[in-house]
N, C-alpha and C positions, 0 to 999 in steps of 0.2 A: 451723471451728467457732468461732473468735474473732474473726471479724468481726462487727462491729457495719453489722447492718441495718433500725435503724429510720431514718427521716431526722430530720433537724433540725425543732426547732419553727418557726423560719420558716420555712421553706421550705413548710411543711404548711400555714400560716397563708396565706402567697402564695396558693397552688392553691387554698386555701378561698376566700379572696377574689374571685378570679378567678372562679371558680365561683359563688359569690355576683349578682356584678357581671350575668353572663352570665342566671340564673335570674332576678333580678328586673328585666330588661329582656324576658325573656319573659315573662313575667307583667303586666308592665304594657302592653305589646302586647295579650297575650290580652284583657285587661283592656278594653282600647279596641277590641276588635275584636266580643267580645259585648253590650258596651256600647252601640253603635253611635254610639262619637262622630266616627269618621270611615265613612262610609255606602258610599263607594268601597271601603276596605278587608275592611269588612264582605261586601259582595256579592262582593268576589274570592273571600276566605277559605267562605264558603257554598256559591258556585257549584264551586272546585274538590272540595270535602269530595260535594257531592252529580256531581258528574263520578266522582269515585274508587268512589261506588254501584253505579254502572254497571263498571268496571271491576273491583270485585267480584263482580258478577253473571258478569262473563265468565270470571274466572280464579278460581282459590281460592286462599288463602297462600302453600300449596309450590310453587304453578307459577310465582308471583311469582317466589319466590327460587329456583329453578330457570335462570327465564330473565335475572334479574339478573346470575347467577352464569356464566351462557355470556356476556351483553352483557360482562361487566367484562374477561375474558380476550379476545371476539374482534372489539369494537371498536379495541383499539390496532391490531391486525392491516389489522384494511380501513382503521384511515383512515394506515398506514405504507405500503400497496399503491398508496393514489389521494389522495397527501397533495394533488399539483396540485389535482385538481378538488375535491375538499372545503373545501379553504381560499378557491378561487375562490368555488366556492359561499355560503361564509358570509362571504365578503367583498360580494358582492351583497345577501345577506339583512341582514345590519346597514346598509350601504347604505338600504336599503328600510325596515328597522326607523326610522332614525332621520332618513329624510326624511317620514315619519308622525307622528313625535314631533314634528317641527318644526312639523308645522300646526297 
């Protein structure tokens, strides 16, 4: 009962700042992105927003995190089974990805 549990004012002040830093760097993003001062990031940020339409159309909320909630637990599982070949795998696909990036 006599412990003291508020924290310190810097420290509160840190985590706010932090917090801060992190929100209006999203914000100035978002900013530029409905903006359209860069056109590339605009049509990525659009095209996945109207891809997720379609993905709404197919699932509804609960099923999302239904199936979120099975990936999180039985993903470590398969790639602990077939660590070989998945690591092969994504060692060919970065491969691939960034001999794309090169041209």
């Amino acid at each position: 009962m006599d412990i003291e549990i508020t924290p310190p004012n810097d420290k509160v002040h840190q985590f706010v700042d932090v917090a801060m830093k992190h929100v209006n760097a999203i914000v100035l993003k978002l900013r530029s992105v409905f903006l359209v001062e860069d056109i590339i990031d605009s049509i990525k940020f659009f095209a996945f927003f109207y891809f997720l339409t379609y993905v709404g159309s197919w699932f509804n909320g609960l099923t999302l995190v239904i199936l979120t909630y099975l990936a999180f637990f039985s993903v470590p599982k398969v790639y602990e089974m077939n660590k070989t070949q998945i690591d092969h795998g994504l060692e060919v696909a970065c491969k691939q990805v960034q001999d794309v990036i090169a041209l």
